[in-house]
N, C-alpha and C positions, 0 to 999 in steps of 0.2 A: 810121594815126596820123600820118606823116608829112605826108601830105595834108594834112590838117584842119588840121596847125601851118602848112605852107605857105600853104594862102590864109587863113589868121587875120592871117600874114606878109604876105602880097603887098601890102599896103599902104603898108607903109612906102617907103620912099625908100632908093636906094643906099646913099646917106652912112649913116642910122639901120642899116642891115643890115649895113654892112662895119664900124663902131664897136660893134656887139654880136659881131661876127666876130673883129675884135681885140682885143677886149677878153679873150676865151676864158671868160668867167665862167659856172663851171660849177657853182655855187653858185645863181646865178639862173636861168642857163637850162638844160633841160634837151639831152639828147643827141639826142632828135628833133626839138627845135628848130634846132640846129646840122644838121643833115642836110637839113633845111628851105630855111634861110638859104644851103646852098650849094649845093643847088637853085635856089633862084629867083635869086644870082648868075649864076652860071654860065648859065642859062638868058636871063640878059640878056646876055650875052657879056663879064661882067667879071673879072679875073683874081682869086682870094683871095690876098690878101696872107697871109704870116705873120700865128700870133697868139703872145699873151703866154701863156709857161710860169706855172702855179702850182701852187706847190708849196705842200702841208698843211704848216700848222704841226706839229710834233709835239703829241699832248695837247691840242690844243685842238679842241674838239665842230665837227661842220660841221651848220650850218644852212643852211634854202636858201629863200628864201623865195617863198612860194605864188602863185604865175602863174597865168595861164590856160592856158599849156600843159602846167604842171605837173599844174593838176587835171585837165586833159586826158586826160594820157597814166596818170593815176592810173586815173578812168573807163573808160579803154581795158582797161588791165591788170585790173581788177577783171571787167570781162563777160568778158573770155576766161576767167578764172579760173571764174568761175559758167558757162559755156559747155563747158570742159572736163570738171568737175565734173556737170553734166548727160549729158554724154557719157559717160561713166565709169559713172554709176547706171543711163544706160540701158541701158548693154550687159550691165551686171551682172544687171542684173532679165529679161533676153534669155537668159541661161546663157552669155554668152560670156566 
């Protein structure tokens, strides 16, 4: 999963990569994307700066809006889910 957001990522440019880095917007990007972005820093030999704390409003709903790494890693989660599911019926139907 990580992979696939990495070179979807590898494109970008430092500045675009450490401005979504500090930003911390965890609202738009996802967790694998962050793990991504500090891979292929790091991999470039650049230091991560801090990023910005954010803190939930109380009460107020979080949206996040729909990326590509979002449907991504959505895609991701759903085959494993049907992949384990599969695993599970087959063992069943095996007697184990």
């Amino acid at each position: 999963m990580v992979d696939e957001i990495r070179k979807s990522l590898a494109d970008k440019s430092d500045e675009e990569l450490l401005q979504i880095w500090k930003e911390n917007d965890r609202e738009r990007w996802s967790e694998s994307a962050f793990e991504a972005i500090k891979l292929i820093l790091t991999k470039r030999g650049i230091n991560l700066p801090s990023q910005v704390e954010h803190k939930a409003e109380p009460g107020k709903e979080e949206y996040r809006f729909i990326t590509k790494d979002l449907v991504m890693e959505y895609k991701s989660s759903c085959a494993r889910h049907h992949f384990l599911r599969s695993v599970q019926t087959y063992g069943s139907s095996m007697g184990t």
